[in-house]
C-alpha positions in Angstrom: 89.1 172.1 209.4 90.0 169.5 206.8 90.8 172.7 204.4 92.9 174.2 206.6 95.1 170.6 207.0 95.3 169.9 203.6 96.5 173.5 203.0 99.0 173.9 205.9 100.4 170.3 204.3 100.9 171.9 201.0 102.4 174.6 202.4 104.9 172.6 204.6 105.9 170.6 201.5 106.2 173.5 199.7 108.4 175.2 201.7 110.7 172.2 201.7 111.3 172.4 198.4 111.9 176.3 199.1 115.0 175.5 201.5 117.1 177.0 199.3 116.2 180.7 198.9 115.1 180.7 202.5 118.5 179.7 203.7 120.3 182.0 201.5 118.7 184.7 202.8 119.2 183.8 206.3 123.2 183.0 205.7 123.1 186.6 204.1 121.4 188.0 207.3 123.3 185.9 209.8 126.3 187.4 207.7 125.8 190.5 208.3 125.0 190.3 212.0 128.2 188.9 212.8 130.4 191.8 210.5 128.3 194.1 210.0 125.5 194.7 212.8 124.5 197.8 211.4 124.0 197.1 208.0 122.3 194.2 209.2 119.5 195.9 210.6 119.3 198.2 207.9 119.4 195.3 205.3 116.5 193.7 207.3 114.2 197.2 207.9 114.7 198.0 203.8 113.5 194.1 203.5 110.4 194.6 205.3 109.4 198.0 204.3 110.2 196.5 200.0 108.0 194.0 200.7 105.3 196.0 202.4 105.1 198.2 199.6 104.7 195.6 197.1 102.0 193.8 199.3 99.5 195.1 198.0 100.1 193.8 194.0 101.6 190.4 195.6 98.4 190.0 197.3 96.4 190.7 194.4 98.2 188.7 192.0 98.1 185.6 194.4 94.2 186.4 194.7 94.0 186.4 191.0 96.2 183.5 190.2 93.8 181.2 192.6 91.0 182.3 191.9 91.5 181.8 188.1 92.3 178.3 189.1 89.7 177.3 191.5 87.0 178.6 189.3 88.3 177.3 185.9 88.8 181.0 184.6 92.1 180.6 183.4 90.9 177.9 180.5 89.0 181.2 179.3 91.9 183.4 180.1 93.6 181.1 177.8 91.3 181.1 175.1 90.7 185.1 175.2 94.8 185.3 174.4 94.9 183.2 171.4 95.0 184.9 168.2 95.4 188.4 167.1 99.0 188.2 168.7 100.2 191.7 167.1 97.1 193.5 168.4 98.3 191.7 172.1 101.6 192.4 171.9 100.9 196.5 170.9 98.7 196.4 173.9 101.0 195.1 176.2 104.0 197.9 175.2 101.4 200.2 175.5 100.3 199.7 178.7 103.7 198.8 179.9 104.5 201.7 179.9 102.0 203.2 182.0 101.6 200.7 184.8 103.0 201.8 188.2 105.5 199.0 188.1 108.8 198.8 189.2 111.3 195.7 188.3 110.3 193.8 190.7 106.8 194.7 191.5 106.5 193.3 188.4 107.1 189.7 189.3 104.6 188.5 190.5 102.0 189.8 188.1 104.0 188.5 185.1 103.7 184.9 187.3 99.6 185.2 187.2 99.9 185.8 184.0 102.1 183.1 182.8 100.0 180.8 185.2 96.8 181.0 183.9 98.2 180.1 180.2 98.3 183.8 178.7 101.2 184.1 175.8 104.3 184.8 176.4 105.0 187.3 173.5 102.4 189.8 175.3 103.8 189.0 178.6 107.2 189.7 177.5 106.1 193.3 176.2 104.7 194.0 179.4 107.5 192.4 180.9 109.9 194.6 179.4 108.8 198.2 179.1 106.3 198.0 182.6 109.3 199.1 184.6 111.3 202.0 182.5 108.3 204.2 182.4 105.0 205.1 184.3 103.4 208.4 184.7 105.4 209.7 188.1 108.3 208.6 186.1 107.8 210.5 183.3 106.8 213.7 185.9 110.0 213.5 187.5 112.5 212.6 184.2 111.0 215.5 182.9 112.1 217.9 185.8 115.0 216.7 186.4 116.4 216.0 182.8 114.1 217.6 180.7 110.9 217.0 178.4 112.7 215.5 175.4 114.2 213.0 177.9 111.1 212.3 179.7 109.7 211.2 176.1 112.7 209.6 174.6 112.7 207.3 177.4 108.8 206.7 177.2 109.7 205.8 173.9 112.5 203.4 174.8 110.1 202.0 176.9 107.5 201.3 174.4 109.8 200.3 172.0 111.9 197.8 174.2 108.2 196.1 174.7 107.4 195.8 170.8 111.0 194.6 170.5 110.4 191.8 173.0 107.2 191.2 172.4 107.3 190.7 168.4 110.8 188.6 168.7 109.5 186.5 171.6 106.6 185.6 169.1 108.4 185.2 165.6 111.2 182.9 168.1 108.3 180.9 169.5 107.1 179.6 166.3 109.7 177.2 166.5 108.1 175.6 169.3 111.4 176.7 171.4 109.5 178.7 174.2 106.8 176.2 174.8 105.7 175.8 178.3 108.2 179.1 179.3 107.8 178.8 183.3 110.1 176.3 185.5 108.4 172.9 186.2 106.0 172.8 189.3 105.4 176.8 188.6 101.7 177.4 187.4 100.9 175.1 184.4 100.6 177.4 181.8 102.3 178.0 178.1 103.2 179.7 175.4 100.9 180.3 172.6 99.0 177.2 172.2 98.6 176.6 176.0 97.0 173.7 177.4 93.7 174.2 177.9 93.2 171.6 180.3 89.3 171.0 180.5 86.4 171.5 178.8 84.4 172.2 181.5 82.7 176.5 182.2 83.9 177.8 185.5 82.4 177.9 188.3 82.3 181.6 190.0 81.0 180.6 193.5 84.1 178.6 193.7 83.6 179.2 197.6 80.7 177.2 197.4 82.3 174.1 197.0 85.1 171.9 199.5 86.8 170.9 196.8 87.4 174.5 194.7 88.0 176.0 198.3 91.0 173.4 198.8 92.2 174.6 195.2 91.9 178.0 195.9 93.7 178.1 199.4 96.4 175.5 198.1 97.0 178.0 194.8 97.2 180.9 197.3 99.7 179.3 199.2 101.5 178.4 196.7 101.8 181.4 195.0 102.6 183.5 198.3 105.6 181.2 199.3 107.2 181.1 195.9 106.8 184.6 195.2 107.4 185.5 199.0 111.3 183.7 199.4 112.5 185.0 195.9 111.1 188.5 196.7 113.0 189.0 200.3 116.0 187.8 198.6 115.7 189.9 196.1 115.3 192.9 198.6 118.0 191.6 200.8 120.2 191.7 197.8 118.9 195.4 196.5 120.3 196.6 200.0 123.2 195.5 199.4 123.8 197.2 196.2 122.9 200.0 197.9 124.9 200.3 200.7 128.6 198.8 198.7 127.9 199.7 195.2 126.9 203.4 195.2 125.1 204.4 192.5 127.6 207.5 191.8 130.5 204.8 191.1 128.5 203.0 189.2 127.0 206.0 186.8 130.8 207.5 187.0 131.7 205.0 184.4 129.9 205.6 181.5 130.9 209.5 181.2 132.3 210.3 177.7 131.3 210.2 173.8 130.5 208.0 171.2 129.2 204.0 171.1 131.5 203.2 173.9 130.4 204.5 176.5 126.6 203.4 175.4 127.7 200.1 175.4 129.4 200.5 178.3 126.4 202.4 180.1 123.9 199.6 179.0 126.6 196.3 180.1 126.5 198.4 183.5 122.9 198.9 183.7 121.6 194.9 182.9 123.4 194.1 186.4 123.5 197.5 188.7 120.7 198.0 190.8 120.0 201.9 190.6 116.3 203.5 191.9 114.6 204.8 189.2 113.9 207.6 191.1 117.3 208.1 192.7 119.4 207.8 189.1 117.6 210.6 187.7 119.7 213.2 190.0 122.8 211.1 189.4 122.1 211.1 185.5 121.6 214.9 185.5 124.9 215.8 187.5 127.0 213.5 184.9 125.4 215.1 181.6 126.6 218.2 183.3 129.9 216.8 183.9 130.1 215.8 179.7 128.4 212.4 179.7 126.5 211.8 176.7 123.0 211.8 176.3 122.6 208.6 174.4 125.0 206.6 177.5 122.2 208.2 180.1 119.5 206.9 178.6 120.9 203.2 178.2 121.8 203.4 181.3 118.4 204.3 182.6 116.4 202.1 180.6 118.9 198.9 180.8 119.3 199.5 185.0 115.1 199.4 185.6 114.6 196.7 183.3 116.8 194.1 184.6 118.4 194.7 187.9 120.1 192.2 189.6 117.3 192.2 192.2 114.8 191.6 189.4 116.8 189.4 187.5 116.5 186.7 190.1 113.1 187.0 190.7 112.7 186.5 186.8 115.0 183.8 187.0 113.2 181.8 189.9 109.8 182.0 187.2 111.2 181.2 184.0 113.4 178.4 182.4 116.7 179.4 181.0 116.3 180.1 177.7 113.2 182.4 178.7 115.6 183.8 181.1 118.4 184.6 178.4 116.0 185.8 175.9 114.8 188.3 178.7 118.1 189.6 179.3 119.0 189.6 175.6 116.1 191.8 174.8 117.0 194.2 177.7 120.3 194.6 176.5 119.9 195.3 172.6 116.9 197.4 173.3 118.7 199.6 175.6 121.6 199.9 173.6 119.7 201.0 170.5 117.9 203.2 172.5 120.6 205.2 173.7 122.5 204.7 170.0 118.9 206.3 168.7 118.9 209.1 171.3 122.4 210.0 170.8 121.6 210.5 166.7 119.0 212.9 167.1 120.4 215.2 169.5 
């Protein structure tokens, strides 16, 4: 019983300090119900059902993340990521680009992660090229805009990780990207993170009061922080949906040349478009004369950094982790599609 207390007491303080994403997504909500009833209860279903499907990684991550800290695991995690930072940093593009991720199903693994002390270059790699490519992905590109697309954007996707991965750790040298998550999120760093006790970790957390207090108040935690920026991020993607149609969007990047790759990447960082859904939309405009080299910055640019993901991102990391996440979205996508263009 005294668990429970002490864990519904964390959570009420913690939601306090939550007021603000909470209340901008019921002002949103409440918005809508009084201009738009409709849209409303559309913007609330596509809510639900987003963070339904993502559940299942948001539970596991949270699972993960407490566990780690009620058993001591993350001091090993910790240890187990210093060193051999290229090897880390390959591994993370790599498998980047086969995880099932999308931008924002992302989130809250990249939060374990960064929680439990693991680097930030490998993160980053992860981070970046995790939601351009996975293997239905690559299925579908494929049929819809051909093999040599399918693999050029693979490629992007693997390469936007090196890119971010490698210039996150050649910047962190410095010292600048020490300690890269907001204060109060998780306690772990960059690099040289703090390992925090000397101590071997305890697997049978459960069987102790204190680890089980840890555990449930880490849970908690984890699921409120990641839970408020989530549903507004969702509430936001409907949105975009509904006024900002992805055709419109797309329709202004049609044409040769660098121009309208720059253009097609500045568009992508901030328009939400479905993966899934801009393939379609992608395939009519090539048709229609876009260039090849503007569709793939678009692509790879739009699942990277979406609005929707954006925020999340920006909830988890201080600013100049935030800009440097943006910054690598945007040159990587651009060179991509300046790459692509070249060869065809």
């Amino acid at each position: 019983m005294t668990t429970i207390v002490a864990t519904l007491r964390q959570v009420h303080g913690f939601t306090k300090a939550s007021d603000k994403a909470w209340l901008a997504s019921l002002f949103i909500v409440a918005g809508l119900a009084v201009f738009d009833r409709s849209q409303a209860v559309t913007t609330v279903q596509f809510t639900l059902a987003a963070l339904m499907g993502v559940a299942p990684w948001l539970l596991l991550s949270v699972a993960i993340a407490a566990s780690a800290a009620a058993t001591g695991a993350d001091h090993l995690i910790a240890r187990a990521f210093q060193g051999r930072m290229a090897t880390m940093v390959i591994l993370a593009a790599l498998m980047g680009a086969l995880s099932p991720f999308c931008s924002c199903g992302v989130i809250p693994l990249i939060a374990a992660l960064l929680a439990m002390g693991v680097p930030l270059a490998p993160v980053m790699a992860f981070w970046l090229a995790s939601p351009v490519m996975d293997p239905a992905m690559f299925a579908l590109t494929a049929g819809t805009l051909g093999l040599d697309f399918a693999l050029a954007k693979t490629l992007a996707a693997i390469s936007l990780g090196l890119l971010g991965g490698f210039g996150t750790a050649w910047i962190a040298r410095s010292g600048l990207l020490a300690d890269p998550l907001r204060p109060g999120i998780g306690n772990g760093g960059c690099g040289g993170a703090r390992i925090r006790s000397p101590k071997p970790p305890v697997w049978a957390f459960w069987r102790e009061a204190e680890r089980r207090q840890k555990f449930g108040r880490e849970a908690a935690k984890a699921a409120l922080f990641l839970g408020k920026w989530l549903t507004l991020a969702f509430i936001l993607e409907s949105l975009m949906l509904a006024f900002l149609p992805g055709e419109r969007v797309v329709a202004l990047v049609g044409g040769d040349g660098v121009g309208p790759i720059l253009l097609a990447t500045l568009v992508g960082v901030p328009a939400y478009l479905n993966g899934y859904a801009a393939l379609p939309l992608v395939a009519g405009l090539l048709g229609k004369g876009m260039s090849a080299g503007a569709g793939l910055a678009f692509l790879v640019a739009g699942g990277v950094s979406s609005i929707p993901a954006a925020i999340a991102v920006w909830a988890l990391v201080k600013r100049s982790v935030f800009a440097l996440y943006l910054g690598f979205a945007l040159v990587g996508s651009f060179a991509a599609g300046l790459i692509f263009q070249a060869v065809q």
